[in-house]
C-alpha positions as CSV (number, residue, x, y, z in Angstrom):
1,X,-12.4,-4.4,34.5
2,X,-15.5,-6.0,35.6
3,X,-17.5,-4.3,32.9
4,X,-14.6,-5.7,29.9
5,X,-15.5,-9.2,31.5
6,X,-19.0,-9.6,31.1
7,X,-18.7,-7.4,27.3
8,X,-16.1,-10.7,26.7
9,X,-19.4,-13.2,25.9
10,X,-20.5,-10.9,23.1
11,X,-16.6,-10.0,21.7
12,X,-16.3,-14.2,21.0
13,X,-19.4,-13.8,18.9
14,X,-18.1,-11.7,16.3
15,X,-16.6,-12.9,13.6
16,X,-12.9,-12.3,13.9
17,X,-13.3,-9.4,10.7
18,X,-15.7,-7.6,12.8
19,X,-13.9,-7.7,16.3
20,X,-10.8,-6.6,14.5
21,X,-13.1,-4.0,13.3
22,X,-14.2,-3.2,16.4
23,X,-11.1,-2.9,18.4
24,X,-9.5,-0.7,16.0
25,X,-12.3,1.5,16.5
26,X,-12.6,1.6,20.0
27,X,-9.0,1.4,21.0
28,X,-7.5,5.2,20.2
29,X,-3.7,3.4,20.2
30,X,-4.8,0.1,18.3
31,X,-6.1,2.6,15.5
32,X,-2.6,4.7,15.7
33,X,-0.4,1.7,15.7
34,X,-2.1,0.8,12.2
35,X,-3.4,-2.7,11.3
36,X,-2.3,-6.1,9.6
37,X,-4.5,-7.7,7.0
38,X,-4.0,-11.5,6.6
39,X,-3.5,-13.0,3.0
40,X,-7.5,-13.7,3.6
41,X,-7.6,-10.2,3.7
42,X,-9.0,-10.0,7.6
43,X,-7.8,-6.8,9.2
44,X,-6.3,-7.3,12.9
45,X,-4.9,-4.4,14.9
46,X,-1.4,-4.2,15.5
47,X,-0.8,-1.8,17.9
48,X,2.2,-0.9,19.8
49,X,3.0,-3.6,22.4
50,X,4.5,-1.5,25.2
51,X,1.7,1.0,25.0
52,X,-1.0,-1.5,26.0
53,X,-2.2,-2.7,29.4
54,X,-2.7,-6.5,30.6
55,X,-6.6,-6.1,29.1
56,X,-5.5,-4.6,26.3
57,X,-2.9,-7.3,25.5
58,X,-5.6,-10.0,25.8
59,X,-7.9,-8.2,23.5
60,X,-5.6,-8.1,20.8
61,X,-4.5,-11.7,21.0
62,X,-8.0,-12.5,20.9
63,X,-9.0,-10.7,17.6
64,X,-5.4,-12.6,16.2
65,X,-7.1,-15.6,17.5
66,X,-10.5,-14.7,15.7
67,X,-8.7,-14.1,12.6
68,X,-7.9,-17.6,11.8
69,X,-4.7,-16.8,10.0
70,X,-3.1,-19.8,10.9
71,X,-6.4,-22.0,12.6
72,X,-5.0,-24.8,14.7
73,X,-1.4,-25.0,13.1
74,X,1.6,-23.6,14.6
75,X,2.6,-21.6,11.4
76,X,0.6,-19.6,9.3
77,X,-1.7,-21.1,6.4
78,X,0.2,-18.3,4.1
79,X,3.8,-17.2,4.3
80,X,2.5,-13.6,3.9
81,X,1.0,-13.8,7.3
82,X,4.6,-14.5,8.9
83,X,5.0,-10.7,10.7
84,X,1.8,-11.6,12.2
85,X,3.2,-14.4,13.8
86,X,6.3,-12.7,15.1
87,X,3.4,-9.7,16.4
88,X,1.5,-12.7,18.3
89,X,4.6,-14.1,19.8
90,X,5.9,-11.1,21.3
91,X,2.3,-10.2,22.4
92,X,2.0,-13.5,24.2
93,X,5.7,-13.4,25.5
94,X,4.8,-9.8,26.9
95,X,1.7,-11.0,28.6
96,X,2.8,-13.7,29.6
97,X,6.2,-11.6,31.5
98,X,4.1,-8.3,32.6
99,X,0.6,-10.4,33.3
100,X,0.5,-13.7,34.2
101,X,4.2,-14.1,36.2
102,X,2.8,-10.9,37.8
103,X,-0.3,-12.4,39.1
104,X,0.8,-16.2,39.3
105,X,-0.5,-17.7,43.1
106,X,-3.5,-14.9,42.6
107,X,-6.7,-17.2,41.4
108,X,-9.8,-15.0,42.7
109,X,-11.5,-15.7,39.3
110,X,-10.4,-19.4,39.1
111,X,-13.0,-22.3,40.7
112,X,-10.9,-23.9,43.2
113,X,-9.8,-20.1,44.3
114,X,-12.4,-21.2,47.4
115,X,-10.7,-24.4,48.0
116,X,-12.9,-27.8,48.7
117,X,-15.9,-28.6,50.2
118,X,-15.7,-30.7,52.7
């Protein structure tokens, strides 16, 4: 895990075409599940939601992220792009279920996980 962390820097510098490009070829089930392209024509994996781990999950949102089908706004810029919604609100639901309620009171990585100075 601590390796995926510090690779995280250089994954935010890609452009979101080339870490889409990128995760579908390094992720075996991301290439299997097959892959969305946006109506800007920006390939971003799809792959099966049950199949992937916390990490993986994250990934995936962040290459939907990258993709800027729908930049800032809560819908898409293009109706086409509507499935990938749906994908990125069941990935995020599913994180958010199997991740984050999982590990809720657990800040290790979090800067008051030390407490105060006093």
């Amino acid at each position: 895990m601590r390796a995926s962390l510090i690779a995280r820097p250089l994954k935010c510098a890609l452009s979101g075409a080339a870490l889409a490009l990128c995760l579908t070829a390094a992720s075996p089930k991301a290439a299997a599940a097959g892959t969305f392209v946006t109506a800007s024509g920006v390939q971003v994996p799809m792959p099966d939601i049950v199949s992937l781990n916390c990490e993986e999950m994250l990934d995936v949102l962040a290459a939907i992220d990258a993709s800027g089908y729908r930049g800032a706004a809560r819908r898409p810029h293009d109706e086409a792009d509507a499935p990938l919604l749906e994908y990125e609100n069941r990935l995020a639901r599913t994180h958010f279920q199997r991740c984050a309620l999982i590990n809720r009171g657990t800040a290790s990585e979090s800067a008051f996980a030390r407490g105060y100075d006093e």
